[in-house]
C-alpha positions as CSV (number, residue, x, y, z in Angstrom):
1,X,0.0,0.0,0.0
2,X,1.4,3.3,-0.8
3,X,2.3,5.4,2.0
4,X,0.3,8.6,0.5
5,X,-2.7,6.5,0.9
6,X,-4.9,7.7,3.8
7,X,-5.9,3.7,4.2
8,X,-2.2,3.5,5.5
9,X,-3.4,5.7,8.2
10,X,-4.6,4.1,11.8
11,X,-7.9,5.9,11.5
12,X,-11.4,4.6,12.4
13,X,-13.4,2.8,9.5
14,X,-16.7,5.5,9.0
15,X,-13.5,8.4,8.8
16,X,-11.5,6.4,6.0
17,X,-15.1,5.7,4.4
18,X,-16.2,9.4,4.2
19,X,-12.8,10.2,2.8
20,X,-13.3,8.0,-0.2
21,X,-16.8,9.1,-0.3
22,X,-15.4,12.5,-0.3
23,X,-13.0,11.7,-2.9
24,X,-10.0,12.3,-1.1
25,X,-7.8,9.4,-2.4
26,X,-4.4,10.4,-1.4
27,X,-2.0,12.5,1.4
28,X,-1.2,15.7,0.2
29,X,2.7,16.7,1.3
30,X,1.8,18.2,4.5
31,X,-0.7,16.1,5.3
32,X,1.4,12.7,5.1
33,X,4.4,14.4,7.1
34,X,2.3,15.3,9.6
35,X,-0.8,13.1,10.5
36,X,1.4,10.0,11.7
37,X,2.6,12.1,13.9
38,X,-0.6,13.7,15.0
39,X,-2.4,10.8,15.4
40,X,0.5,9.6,17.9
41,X,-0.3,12.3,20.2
42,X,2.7,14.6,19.1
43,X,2.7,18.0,19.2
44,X,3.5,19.3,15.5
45,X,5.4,22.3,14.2
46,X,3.7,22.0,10.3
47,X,5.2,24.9,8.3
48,X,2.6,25.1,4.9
49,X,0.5,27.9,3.0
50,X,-3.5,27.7,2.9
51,X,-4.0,25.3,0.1
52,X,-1.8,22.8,1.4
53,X,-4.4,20.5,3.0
54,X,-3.3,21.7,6.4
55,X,-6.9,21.5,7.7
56,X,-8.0,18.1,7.0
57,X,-4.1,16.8,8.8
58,X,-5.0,18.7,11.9
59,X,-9.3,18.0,11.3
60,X,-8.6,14.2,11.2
61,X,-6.3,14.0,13.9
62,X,-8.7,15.8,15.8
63,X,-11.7,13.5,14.9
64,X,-9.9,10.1,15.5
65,X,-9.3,10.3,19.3
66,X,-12.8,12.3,19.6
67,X,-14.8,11.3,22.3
68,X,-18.2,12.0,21.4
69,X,-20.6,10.4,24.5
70,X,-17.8,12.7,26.6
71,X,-19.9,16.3,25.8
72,X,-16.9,18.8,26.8
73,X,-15.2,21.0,24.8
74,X,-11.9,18.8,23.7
75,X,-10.3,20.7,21.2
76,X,-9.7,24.7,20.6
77,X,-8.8,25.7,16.8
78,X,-7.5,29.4,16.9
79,X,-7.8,31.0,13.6
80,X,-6.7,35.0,12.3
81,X,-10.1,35.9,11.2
82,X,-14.1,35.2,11.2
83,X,-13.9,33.7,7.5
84,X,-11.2,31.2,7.8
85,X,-12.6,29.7,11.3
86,X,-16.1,29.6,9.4
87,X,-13.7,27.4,6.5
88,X,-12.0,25.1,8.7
89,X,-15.7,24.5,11.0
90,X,-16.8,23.7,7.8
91,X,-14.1,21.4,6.5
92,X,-14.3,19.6,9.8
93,X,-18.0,19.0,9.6
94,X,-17.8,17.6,6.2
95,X,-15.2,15.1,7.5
96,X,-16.9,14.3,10.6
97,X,-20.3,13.5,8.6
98,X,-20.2,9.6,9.1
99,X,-19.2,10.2,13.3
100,X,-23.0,11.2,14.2
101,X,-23.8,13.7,16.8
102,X,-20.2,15.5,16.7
103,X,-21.0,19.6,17.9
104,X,-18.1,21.7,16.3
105,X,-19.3,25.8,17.1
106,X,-17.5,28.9,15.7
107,X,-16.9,32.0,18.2
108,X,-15.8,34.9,16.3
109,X,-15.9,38.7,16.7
110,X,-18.3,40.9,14.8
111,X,-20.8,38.7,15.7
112,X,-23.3,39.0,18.2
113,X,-22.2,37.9,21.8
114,X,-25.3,36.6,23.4
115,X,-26.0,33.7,21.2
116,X,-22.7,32.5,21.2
117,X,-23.1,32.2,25.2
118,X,-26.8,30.6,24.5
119,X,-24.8,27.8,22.0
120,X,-22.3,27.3,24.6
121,X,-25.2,26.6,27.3
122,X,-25.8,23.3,25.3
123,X,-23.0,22.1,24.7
124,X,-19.9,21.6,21.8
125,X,-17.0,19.7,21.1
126,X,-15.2,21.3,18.9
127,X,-14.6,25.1,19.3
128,X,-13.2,27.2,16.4
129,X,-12.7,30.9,16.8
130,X,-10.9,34.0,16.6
131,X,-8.3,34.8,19.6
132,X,-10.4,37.8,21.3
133,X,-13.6,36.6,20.7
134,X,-12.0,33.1,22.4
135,X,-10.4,35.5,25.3
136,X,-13.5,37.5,25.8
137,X,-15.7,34.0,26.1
138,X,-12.8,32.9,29.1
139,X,-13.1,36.4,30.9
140,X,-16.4,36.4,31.4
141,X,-16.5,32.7,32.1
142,X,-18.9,31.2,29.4
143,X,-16.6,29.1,27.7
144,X,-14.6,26.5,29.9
145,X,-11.7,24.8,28.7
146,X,-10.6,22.3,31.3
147,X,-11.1,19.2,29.1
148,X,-9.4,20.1,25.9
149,X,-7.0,17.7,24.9
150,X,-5.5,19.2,21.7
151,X,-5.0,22.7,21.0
152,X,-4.5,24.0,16.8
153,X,-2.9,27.4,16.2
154,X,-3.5,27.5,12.7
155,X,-2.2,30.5,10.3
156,X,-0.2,31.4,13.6
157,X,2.5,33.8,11.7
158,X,-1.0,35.8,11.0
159,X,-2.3,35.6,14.4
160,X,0.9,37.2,15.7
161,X,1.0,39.7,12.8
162,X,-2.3,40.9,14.1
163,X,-0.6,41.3,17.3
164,X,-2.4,38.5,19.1
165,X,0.6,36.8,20.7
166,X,-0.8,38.3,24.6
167,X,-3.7,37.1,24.3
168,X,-2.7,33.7,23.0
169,X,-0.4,33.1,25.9
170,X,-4.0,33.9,27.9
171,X,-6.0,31.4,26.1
172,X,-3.5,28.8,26.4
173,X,-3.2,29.4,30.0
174,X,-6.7,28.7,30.6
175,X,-6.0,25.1,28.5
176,X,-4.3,21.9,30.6
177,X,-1.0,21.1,30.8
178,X,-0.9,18.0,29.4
179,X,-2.3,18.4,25.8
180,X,-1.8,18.3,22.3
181,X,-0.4,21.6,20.6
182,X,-0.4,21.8,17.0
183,X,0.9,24.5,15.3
184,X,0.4,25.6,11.4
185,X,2.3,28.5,9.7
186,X,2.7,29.3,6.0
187,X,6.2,31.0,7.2
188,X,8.5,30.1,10.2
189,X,9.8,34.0,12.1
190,X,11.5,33.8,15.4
191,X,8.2,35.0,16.7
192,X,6.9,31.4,15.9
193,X,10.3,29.8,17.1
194,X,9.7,31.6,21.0
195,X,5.9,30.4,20.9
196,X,6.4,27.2,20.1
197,X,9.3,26.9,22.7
198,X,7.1,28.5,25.2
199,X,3.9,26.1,25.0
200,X,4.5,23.0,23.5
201,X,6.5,19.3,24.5
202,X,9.3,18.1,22.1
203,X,7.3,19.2,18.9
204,X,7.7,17.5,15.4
205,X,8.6,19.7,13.0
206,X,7.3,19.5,9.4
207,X,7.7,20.9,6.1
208,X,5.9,21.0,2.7
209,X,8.1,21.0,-0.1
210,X,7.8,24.6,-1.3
211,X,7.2,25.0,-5.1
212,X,10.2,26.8,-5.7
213,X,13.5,25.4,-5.2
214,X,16.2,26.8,-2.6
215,X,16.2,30.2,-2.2
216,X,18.1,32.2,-4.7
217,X,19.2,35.7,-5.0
218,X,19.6,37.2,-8.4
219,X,22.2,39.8,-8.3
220,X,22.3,42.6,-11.2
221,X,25.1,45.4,-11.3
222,X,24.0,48.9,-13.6
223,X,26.6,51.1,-14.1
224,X,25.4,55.0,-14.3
225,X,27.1,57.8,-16.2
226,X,27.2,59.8,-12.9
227,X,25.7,60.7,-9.4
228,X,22.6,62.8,-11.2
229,X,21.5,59.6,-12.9
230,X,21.2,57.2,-9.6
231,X,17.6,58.6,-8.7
232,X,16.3,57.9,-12.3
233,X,17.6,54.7,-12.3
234,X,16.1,53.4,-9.4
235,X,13.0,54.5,-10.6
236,X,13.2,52.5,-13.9
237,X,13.9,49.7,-11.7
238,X,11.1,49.7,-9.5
239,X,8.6,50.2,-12.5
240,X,10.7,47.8,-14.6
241,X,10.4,44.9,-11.5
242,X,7.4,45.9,-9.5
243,X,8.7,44.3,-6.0
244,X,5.8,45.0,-3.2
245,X,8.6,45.3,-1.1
246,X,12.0,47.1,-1.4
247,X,14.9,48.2,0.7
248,X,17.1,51.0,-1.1
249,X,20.5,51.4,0.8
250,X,22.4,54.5,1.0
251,X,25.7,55.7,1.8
252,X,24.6,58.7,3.8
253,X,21.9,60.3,5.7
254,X,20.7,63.1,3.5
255,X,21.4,60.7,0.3
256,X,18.4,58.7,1.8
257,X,15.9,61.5,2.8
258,X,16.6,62.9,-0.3
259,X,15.8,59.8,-2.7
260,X,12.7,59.0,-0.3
261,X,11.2,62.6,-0.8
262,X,12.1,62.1,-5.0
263,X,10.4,59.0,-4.7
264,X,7.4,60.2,-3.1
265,X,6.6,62.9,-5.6
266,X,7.2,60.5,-8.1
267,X,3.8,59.0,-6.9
268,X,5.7,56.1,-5.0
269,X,4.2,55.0,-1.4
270,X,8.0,55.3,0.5
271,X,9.6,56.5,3.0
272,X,12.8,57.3,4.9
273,X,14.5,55.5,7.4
274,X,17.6,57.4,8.9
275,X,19.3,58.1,12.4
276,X,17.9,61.7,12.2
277,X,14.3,60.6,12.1
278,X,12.4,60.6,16.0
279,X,11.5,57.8,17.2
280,X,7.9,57.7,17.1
281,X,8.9,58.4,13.4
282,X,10.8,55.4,13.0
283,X,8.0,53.4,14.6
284,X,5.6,54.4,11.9
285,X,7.9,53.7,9.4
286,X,8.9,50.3,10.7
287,X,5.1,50.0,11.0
288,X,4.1,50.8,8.1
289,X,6.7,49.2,5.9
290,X,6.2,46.2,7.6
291,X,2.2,45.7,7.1
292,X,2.7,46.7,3.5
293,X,1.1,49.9,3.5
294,X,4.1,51.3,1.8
295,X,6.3,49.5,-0.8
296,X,9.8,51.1,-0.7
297,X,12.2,51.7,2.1
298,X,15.0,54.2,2.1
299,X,17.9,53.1,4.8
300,X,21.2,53.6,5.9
301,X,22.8,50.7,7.0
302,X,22.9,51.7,10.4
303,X,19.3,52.6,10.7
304,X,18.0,49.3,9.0
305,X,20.0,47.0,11.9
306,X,17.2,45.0,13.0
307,X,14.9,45.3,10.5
308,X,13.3,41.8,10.0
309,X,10.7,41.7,7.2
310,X,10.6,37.7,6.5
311,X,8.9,38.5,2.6
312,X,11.3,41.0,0.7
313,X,11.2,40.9,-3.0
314,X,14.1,43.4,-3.8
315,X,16.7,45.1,-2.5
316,X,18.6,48.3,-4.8
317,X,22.5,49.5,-3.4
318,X,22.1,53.2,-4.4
319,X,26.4,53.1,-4.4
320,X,28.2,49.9,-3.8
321,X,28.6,49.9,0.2
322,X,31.8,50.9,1.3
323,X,32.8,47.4,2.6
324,X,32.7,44.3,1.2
325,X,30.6,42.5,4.4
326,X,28.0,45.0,4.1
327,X,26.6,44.7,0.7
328,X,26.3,40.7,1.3
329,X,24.7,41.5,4.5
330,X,22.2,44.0,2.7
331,X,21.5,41.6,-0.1
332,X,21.0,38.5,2.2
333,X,17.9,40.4,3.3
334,X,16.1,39.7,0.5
335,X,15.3,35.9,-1.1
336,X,14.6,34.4,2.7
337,X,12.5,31.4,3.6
338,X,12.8,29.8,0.4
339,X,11.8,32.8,-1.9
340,X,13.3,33.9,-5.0
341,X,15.1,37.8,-4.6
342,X,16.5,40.3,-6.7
343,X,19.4,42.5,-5.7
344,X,20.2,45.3,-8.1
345,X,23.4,47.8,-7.5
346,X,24.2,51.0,-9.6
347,X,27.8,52.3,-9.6
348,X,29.7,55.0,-11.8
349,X,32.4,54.5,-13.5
350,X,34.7,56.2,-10.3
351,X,33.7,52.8,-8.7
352,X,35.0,50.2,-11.3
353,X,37.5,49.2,-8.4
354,X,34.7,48.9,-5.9
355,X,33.1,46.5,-8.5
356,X,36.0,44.2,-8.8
357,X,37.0,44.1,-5.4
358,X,33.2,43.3,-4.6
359,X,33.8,40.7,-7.9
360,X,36.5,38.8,-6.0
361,X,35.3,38.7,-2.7
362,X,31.8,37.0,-4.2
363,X,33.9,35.4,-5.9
364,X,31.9,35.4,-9.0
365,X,31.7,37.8,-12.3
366,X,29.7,41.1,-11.6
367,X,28.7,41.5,-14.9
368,X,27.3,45.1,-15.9
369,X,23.8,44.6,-17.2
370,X,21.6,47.7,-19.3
371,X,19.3,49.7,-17.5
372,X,15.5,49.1,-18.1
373,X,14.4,51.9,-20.0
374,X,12.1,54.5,-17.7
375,X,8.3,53.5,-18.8
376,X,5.4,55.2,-19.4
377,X,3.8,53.6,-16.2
378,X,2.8,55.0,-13.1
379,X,4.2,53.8,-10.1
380,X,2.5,51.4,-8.3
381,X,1.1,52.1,-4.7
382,X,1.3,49.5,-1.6
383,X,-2.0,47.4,-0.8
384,X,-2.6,48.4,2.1
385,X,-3.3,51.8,4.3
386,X,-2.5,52.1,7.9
387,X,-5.2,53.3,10.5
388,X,-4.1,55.5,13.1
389,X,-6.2,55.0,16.2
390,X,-5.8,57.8,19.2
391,X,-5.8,54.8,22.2
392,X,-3.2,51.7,22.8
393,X,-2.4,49.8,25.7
394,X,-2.8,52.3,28.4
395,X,-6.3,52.1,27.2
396,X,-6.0,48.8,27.5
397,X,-7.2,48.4,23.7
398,X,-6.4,45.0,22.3
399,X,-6.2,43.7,19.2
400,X,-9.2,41.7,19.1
401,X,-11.6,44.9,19.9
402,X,-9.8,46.2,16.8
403,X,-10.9,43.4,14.5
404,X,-14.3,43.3,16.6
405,X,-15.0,46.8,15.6
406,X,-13.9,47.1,12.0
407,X,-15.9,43.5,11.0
408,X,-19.1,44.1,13.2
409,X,-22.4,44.5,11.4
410,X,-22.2,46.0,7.9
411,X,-18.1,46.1,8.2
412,X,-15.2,45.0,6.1
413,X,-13.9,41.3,6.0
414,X,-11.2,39.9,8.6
415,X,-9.6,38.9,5.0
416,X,-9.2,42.5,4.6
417,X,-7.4,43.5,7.6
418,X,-3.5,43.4,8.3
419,X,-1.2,44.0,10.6
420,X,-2.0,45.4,13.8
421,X,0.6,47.4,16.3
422,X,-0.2,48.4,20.0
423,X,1.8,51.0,21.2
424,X,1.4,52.5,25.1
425,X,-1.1,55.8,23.6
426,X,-1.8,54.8,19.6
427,X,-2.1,51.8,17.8
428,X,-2.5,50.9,14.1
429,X,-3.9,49.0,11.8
430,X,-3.5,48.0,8.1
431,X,-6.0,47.5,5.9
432,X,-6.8,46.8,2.2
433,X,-6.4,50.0,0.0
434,X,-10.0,49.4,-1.5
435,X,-11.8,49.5,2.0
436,X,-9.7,52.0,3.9
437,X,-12.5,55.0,3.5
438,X,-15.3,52.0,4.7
439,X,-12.4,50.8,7.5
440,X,-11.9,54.4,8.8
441,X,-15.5,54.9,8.9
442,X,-16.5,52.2,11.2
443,X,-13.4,53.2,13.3
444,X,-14.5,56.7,13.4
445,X,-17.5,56.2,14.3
446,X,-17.5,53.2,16.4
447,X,-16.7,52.4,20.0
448,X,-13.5,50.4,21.3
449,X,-13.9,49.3,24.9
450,X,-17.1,51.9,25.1
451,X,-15.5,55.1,24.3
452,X,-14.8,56.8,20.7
453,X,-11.2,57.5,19.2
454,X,-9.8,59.6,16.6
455,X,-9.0,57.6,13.8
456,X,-6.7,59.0,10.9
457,X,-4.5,57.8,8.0
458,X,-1.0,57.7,8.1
């Protein structure tokens, strides 16, 4: 029997015969790495995009060791937003059709509270919901989790981009110690690595084989006739290549302000990012850059230490950097986590030695390519918009009254919002370009923890 089959599997007879039924005749990648190991009570670190299968690994695993005459809540599935926990409910039912009897209940924000607490009255399962929606349930004690045996974060990376990772350590501490933590993420940040250290027992970790191969970096050298002609050729770059997210690097300061500001009226959504700039600046440019609602970055070396953006597509060297170390360390930011990148680095012909000194050390030709010719495009904006909100943690706004408020009745999709930041006094929030005037409505005029904010874009 092939080992992709799901007959290989040591699942009860009525699941195996709904999943023919259903037409599910083998294991997708992350679905035959990881459900052995689920099903032998492991806690799994399962690293794949939505797509993958992910669902019906962690659904199954779930199902098997299901008691159903035992009417407790036995498994918690955390999810980012309203419409993927409504998905994976649904997937779970549909494998669950030949186990009779099985109650699986979605708790989500924007909807209303008091029939959630009447469903919870009679009883469930399986509980799939949103983190403060979940958290809200626990504080005011209509959802009890003392008999759940296996806990799923699933789309974790999004859960903590959303700025959820307080109140998942509170939801977790309301679950037993002895459980089964599963944990799914399209991408693996450090965030994920302290999380998983923090709250689960000798995890399995899992991969599916990405589409692409290892991660490459493309590098590509221009050569300009002079200093007047760097600005210009940036900009054919970024029209030429369309990366949703760049990093320029300068040499100096005012080198960087000044390209930002030309880039800017250019109609491109970037900014600056220097060791003049305040730092509540820097926050909202770190902020900003990082939930996409602007697509180029302007940095000096020294200002960009730190800077961990897991996704970037591009990164341009304005001048060659003035050692050797630096301009691998700026172009290994870009092609992470098994992603393709694209470095591109102008020089004039002053820096010819700076080119084959840079040659040698990479040990590989830098071979001068032509610049793209400057199209009649216009530049491209970023996806999303931030939200400025006039309350943070002082107010003891969290994210999940955040989401509450912008999907409650007649507001936008949890698909639609981004990342969310929670500073002491403001917070922010991304959302999708094409809702931001609906977004900063409901904000506006809408309450957070009873009381109205000021809202504005950034």
């Amino acid at each position: 029997m092939n080992n992709t089959d799901f007959a290989s599997l040591q699942l009860q007879k009525p699941l195996l015969d709904n999943l023919i039924t259903l037409g599910y005749a083998s294991m997708t990648p992350i679905q035959s790495q990881s459900l052995p190991a689920i099903l032998d009570g492991k806690d799994v670190i399962a690293q794949a995009k939505t797509g993958s299968g992910k669902t019906a690994a962690f659904s199954l695993g779930i199902l098997e060791k299901l008691n159903v005459r035992h009417f407790a809540v036995q498994s918690l599935i955390l999810c980012p937003t309203r419409e993927l926990a409504d998905q994976v409910a649904k997937e779970i039912r549909k494998l669950a059709r030949a186990i009779h009897n099985i109650k699986v209940l979605t708790l989500c924000g924007g909807m209303p509270f008091g029939p959630q607490v009447g469903s919870l009255e009679h009883g469930a399962h399986i509980i799939v919901g949103t983190p403060g929606r979940i958290e809200e349930h626990l504080r005011k004690g209509s959802l009890v989790l003392d008999n759940v045996s296996t806990l799923v974060l699933d789309e974790a990376d999004r859960m903590l981009d959303m700025g959820f990772q307080e109140v998942l350590d509170l939801i977790i501490s309301f679950t037993p110690d002895q459980r089964q933590t599963l944990l799914f993420s399209a991408t693996y940040p450090e965030e994920i690595h302290h999380i998983a250290e923090r709250v689960m027992q000798s995890p399995v970790m899992v991969k599916a084989e990405s589409v692409h191969d290892a991660a490459s970096i493309q590098q590509h050298f221009y050569e300009v006739g002079s200093d007047d002609e760097r600005a210009g050729a940036v900009m054919a770059l970024l029209l030429e290549y369309r990366p949703s997210t760049a990093v320029i690097f300068c040499n100096t300061k005012r080198e960087t302000q000044s390209l930002a500001d030309y880039l800017k009226n250019q109609g491109f959504d970037a900014l600056a990012l220097h060791g003049d700039l305040e730092q509540r600046d820097r926050d909202q440019t770190l902020v900003r850059f990082s939930n996409h609602s602007i697509s180029v970055l302007v940095a000096t070396d020294v200002a960009a230490r730190g800077l961990d953006i897991a996704a970037l597509d591009a990164v341009i060297n304005y001048q060659i950097a003035r050692e050797t170390e630096v301009h691998v360390h700026r172009v290994g930011r870009t092609g992470r986590a098994g992603s393709h990148g694209m470095a591109f680095t102008l020089y004039t012909p002053s820096e010819d030695y700076k080119l084959e000194r840079l040659a040698a050390y990479l040990e590989e030709p830098a071979r001068p390519e032509s610049l793209p010719h400057l199209s009649g495009e216009k530049p491209y904006r970023a996806p999303m918009v931030t939200l400025q909100i006039g309350g943070g943690k002082k107010q003891k706004i969290r994210p999940g009254d955040i989401v509450g408020a912008l999907t409650g009745a007649g507001g936008v999709s949890g698909d639609d919002i981004g990342k969310i930041a929670i500073f002491d006094n403001t917070a922010f929030v991304a959302v999708k370009r094409k809702v931001s005037s609906h977004a900063i409505e409901k904000l506006g005029t809408g309450r957070l923890k009873g009381k109205q904010y000021r809202v504005r874009y950034i």
